[in-house]
C-alpha positions in Angstrom: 0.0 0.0 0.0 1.2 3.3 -1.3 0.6 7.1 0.0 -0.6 9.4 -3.2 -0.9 12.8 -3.0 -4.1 14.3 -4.6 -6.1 17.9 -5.4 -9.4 18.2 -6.5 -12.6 20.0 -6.4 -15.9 18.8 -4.2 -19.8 18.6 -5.7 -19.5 22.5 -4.8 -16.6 23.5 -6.3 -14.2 24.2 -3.4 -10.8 23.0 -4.0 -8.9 20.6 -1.6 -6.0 18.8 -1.5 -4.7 15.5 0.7 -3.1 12.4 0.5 -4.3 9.1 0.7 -3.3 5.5 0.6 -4.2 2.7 -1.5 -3.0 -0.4 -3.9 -2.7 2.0 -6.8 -3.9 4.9 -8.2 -7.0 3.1 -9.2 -7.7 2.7 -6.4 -7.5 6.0 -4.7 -9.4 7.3 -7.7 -12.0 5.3 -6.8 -12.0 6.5 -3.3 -12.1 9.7 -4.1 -15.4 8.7 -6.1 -17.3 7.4 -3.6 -16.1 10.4 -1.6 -17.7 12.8 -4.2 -14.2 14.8 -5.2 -13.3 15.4 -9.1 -9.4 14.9 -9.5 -7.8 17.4 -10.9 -4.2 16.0 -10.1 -2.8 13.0 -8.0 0.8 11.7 -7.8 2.8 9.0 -5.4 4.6 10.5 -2.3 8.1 9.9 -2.4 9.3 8.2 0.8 10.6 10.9 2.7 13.0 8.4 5.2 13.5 6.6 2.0 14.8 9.4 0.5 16.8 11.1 2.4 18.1 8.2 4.3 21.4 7.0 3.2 24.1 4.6 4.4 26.0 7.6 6.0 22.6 8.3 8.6 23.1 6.6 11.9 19.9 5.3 13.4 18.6 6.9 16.5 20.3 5.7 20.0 18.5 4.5 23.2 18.5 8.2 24.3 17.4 9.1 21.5 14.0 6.7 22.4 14.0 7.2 25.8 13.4 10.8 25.2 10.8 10.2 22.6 8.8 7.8 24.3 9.1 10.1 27.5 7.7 13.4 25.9 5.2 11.3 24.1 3.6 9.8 27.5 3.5 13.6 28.8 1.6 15.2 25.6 -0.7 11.6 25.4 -1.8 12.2 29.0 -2.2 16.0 28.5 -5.0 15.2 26.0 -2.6 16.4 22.7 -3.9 14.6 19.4 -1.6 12.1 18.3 -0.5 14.0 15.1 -0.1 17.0 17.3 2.2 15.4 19.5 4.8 14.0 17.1 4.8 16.8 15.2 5.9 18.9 18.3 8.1 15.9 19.2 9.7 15.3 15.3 11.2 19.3 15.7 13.4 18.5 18.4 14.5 16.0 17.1 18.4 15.9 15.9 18.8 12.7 14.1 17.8 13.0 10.5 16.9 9.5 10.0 14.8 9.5 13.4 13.2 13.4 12.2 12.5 12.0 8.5 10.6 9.0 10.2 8.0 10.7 12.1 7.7 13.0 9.0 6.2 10.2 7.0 4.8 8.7 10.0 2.4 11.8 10.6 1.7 11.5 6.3 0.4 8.2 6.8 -1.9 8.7 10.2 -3.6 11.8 8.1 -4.3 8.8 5.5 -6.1 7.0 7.7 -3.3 4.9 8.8 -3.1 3.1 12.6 0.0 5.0 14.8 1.1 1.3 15.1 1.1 0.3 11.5 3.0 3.3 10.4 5.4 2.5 13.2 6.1 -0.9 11.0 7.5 1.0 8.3 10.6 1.8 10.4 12.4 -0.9 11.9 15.7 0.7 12.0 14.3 3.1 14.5 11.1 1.0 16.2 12.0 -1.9 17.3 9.0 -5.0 17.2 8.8 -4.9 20.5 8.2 -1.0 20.4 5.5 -1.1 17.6 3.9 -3.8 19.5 3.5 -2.2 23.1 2.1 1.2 20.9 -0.6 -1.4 18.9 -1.5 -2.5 22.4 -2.0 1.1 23.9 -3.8 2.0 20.7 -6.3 -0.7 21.4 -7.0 -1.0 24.9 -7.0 3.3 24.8 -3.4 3.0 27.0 -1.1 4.6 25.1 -0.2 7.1 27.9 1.0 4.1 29.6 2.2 2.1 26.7 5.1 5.0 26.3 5.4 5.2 30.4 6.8 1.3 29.8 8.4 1.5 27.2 10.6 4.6 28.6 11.4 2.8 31.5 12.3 -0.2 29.9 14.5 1.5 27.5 16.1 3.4 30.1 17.1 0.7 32.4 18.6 -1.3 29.4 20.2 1.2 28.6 22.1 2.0 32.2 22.6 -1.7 31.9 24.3 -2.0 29.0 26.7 1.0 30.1 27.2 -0.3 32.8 28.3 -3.4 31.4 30.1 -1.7 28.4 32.3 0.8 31.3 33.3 -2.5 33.0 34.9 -3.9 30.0 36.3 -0.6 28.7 39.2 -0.5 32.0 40.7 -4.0 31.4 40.8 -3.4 27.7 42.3 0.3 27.5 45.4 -1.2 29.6 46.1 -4.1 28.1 46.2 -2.3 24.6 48.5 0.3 26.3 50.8 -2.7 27.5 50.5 -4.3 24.6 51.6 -1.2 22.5 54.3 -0.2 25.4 56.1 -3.4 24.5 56.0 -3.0 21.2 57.4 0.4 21.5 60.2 -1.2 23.9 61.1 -3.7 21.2 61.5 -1.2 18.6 63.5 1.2 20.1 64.8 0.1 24.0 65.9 -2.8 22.8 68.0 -2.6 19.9 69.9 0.0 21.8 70.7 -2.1 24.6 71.8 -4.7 22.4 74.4 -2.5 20.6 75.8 -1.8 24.1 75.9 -5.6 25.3 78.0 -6.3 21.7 80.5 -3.9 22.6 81.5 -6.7 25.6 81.7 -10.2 25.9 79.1 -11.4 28.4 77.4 -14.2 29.0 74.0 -12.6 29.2 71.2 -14.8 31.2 68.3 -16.3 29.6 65.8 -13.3 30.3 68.2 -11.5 28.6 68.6 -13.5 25.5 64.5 -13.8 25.3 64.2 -9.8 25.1 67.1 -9.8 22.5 65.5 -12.9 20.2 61.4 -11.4 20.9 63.4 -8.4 19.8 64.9 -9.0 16.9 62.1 -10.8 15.6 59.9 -8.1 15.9 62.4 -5.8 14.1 62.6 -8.2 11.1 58.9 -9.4 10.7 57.3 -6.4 11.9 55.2 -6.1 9.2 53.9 -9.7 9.4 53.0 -9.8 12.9 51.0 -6.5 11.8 49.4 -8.2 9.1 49.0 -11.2 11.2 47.2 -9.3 14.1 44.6 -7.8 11.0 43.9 -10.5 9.4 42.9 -13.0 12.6 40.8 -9.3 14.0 39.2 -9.4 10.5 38.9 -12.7 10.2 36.9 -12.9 13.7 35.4 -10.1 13.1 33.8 -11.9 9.7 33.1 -15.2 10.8 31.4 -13.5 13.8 29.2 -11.5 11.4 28.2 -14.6 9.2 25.1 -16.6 11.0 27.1 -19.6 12.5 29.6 -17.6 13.7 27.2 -15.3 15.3 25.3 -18.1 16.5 28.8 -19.4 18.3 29.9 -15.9 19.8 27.0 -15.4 21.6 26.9 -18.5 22.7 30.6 -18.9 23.8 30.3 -14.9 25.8 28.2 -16.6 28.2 31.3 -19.3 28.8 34.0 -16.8 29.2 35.4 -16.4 32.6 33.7 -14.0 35.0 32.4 -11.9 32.0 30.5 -14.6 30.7 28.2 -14.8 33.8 28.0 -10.6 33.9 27.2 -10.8 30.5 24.0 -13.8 31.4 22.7 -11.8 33.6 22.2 -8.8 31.6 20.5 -10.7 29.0 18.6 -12.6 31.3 17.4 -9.5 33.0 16.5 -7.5 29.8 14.7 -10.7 28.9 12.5 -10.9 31.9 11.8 -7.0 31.9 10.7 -7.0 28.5 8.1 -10.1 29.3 6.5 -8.3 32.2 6.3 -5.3 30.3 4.5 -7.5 27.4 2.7 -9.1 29.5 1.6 -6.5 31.8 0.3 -4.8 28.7 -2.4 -7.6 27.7 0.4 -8.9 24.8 -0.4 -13.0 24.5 2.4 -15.2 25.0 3.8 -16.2 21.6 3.6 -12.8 20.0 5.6 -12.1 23.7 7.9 -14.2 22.8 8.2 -13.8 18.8 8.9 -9.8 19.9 11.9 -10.7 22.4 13.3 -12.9 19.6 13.7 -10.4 17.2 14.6 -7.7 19.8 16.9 -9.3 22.0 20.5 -8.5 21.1 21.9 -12.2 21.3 21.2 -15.2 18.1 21.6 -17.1 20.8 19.2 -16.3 23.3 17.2 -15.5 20.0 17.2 -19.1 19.0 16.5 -20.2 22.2 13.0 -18.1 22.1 12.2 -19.5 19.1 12.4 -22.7 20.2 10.3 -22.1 23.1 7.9 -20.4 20.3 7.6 -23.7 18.7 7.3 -26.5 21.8 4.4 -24.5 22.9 2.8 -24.4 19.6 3.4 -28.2 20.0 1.2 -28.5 23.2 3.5 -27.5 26.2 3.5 -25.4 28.8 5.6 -21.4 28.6 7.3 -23.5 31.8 8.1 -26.5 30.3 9.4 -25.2 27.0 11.9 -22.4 29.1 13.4 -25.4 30.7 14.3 -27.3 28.0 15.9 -24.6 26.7 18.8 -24.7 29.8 19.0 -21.3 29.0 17.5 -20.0 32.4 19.0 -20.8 35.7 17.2 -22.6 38.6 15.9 -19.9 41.0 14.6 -18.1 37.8 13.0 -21.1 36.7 11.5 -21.3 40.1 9.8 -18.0 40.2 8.3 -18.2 36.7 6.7 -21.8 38.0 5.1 -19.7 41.3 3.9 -17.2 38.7 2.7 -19.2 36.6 0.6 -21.2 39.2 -0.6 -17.6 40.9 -1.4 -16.3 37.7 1.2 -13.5 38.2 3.7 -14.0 35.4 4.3 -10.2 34.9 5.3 -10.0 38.6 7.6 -12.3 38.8 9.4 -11.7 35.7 9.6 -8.2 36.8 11.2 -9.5 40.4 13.8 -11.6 38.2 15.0 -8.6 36.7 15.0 -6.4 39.6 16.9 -9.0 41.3 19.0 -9.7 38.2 19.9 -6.3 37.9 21.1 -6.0 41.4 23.5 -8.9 40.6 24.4 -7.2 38.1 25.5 -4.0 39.7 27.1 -5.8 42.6 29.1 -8.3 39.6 30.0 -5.1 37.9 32.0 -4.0 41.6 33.3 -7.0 41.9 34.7 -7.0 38.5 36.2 -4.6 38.9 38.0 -5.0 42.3 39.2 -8.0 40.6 40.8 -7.2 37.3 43.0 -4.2 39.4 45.1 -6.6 41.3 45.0 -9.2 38.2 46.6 -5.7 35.9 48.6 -4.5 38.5 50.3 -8.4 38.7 50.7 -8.4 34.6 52.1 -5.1 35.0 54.5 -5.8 37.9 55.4 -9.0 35.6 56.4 -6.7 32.5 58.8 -4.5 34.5 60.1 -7.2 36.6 60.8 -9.2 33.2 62.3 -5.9 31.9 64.4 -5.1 34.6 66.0 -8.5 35.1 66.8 -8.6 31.0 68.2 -5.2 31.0 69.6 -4.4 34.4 71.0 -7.8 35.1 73.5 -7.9 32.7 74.3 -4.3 33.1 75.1 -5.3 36.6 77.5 -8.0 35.9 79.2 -5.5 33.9 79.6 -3.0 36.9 81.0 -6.2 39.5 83.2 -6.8 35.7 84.5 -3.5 35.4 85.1 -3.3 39.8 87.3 -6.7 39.5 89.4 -4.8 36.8 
């Protein structure tokens, strides 16, 4: 279904103009027909996101929504008209591909569209989840609280994530910087050094000979290990990107040390919240769960909802397909079986993830009390390995030269 963009005249004469939507311009002529207009003139409308959307626009970020969703629960309760609100919402709006979104958004709820429906249209700014909770609000006249979830949800992911994402970025910014310090120290510490120890016949100990060899190699094959270091990043990097090797990765971050379990939880957590919130809202079960596969940012997790999808399409019970999943631990397993008996599913997902995300936070602090000593010992080990290679030898020479 298109949008066309039409002027005529009515039974009386007066002149209008519009747009419309409809399989083809047949069939908007005919509408206009039965709606007593002569057309003068009528034309497609040209997708504005379509348009002006191009592979150099970045899709709008979780603030980005959370602000959205917020300002739209405040103009929905003060009585604004839908079309109204977004409007007033679309001009403070930075992001071009977010601003040129709503534009055709509004064009297609003055067609007659649902708010929902033209929501569809845009999945690189609505998510299916999103769209979903909106169709929801739209039917059961709770769109004021629709957005109120959906902020709230968007906004605790999104702390999450950070939170998760500032954990990682410590550990990672010093390792590079010792990995790059001892690639510096090869290049140009080294060799110097080893002009000096030429100069006088020692027998230099073995830590000594390692930092001569590791330098001397890198010296020479520089640009391989360079090349080597690209091409196993870009390899990962491809492999991970390619369906089975996405598949693996996000099944293997839950296996890696300490991280892995941080990184379970999160998921977990965002996984629970989101069912309350779906469920809370009236949204049934499998169209619950065919949202959170599509939204939830792991395949693997992904394909573990689907498969839940299809063992209760085959006759069993949302507790019963979760658990032969193994995806979710015992204690969580146990709460969805108490809700699930009480008839308060939304609840107790919503506990999980309260109580999830307070793991979380206290994981995150213990992290990170735990990776400082860890660095510190690595880089106690690198100077201690330095010192030994360098100053050793150089001491020898000093007792040398004193027996002389």
């Amino acid at each position: 279904m298109g949008a066309y963009r039409f002027q005529g005249r009515t039974k009386d004469g007066q002149l209008i103009s519009g747009e419309a939507l409809g399989n083809s311009v047949g069939d908007v002529a005919e509408q206009m027909q039965n709606r007593g207009i002569i057309l003068i003139k009528m034309e497609p409308v040209q997708e504005a996101a379509d348009e002006a959307a191009s592979l150099f626009d970045k899709a709008p970020n979780s603030d980005d929504i959370v602000l959205f969703s917020r300002q739209m629960q405040t103009l929905v309760r003060a009585g604004v008209p839908i079309v109204r609100a977004l409007r007033g919402v679309r001009d403070g709006i930075l992001n071009k591909m977010f601003r040129q979104a709503l534009t055709t958004i509004i064009t297609r709820i003055e067609a007659g569209m649902e708010f929902s429906e033209a929501m569809q249209e845009h999945p690189k700014v609505f998510t299916r989840l999103y769209y979903s909770m909106v169709a929801i609000g739209e039917k059961t006249g709770r769109l004021e609280e629709a957005f109120g979830q959906l902020f709230r949800y968007i906004e605790v992911d999104r702390d999450t994530s950070r939170r998760i994402k500032s954990a990682m970025r410590y550990p990672i910014f010093v390792l590079s910087a010792m990995f790059i310090a001892m690639f510096c120290i090869s290049f140009f510490v080294i060799p110097t050094f080893i002009e000096f120890f030429a100069t006088f016949s020692l027998d230099l100990p073995w830590q000594t000979k390692v930092l001569i060899n590791t330098s001397k190699f890198t010296l020479k094959y520089w640009y391989l290990i360079i090349l080597g270091i690209i091409g196993v990043v870009g390899a990962f990097i491809y492999y991970t990107h390619t369906k089975q090797g996405d598949l693996w990765w996000s099944e293997y971050k839950f296996k890696i040390p300490v991280i892995g379990d941080i990184i379970k939880r999160g998921i977990i957590s965002r996984f629970c919240r989101a069912f309350s919130m779906s469920s809370r809202s009236g949204v049934p079960v499998l169209d619950t769960l065919a949202s959170l596969s599509v939204v939830i940012d792991n395949s693997f997790v992904a394909s573990k909802t689907r498969q839940m999808i299809d063992s209760i399409q085959n006759g069993e019970s949302l507790i019963q397909a979760a658990h032969a999943t193994g995806l979710f631990p015992p204690l969580v397993m146990q709460m969805m079986s108490v809700g699930d008996e009480t008839g308060q599913m939304d609840r107790m997902m919503e506990d999980i993830a309260i109580f999830y995300e307070q793991e979380l936070e206290y994981d995150i602090k213990k992290l990170t009390s735990l990776i400082e000593p860890v660095i510190t010992l690595m880089l106690g080990g690198m100077v201690f390995i330095l010192a030994v290679g360098v100053f050793l030898p150089m001491w020898n020479l000093v007792q040398l030269a004193g027996k002389h």
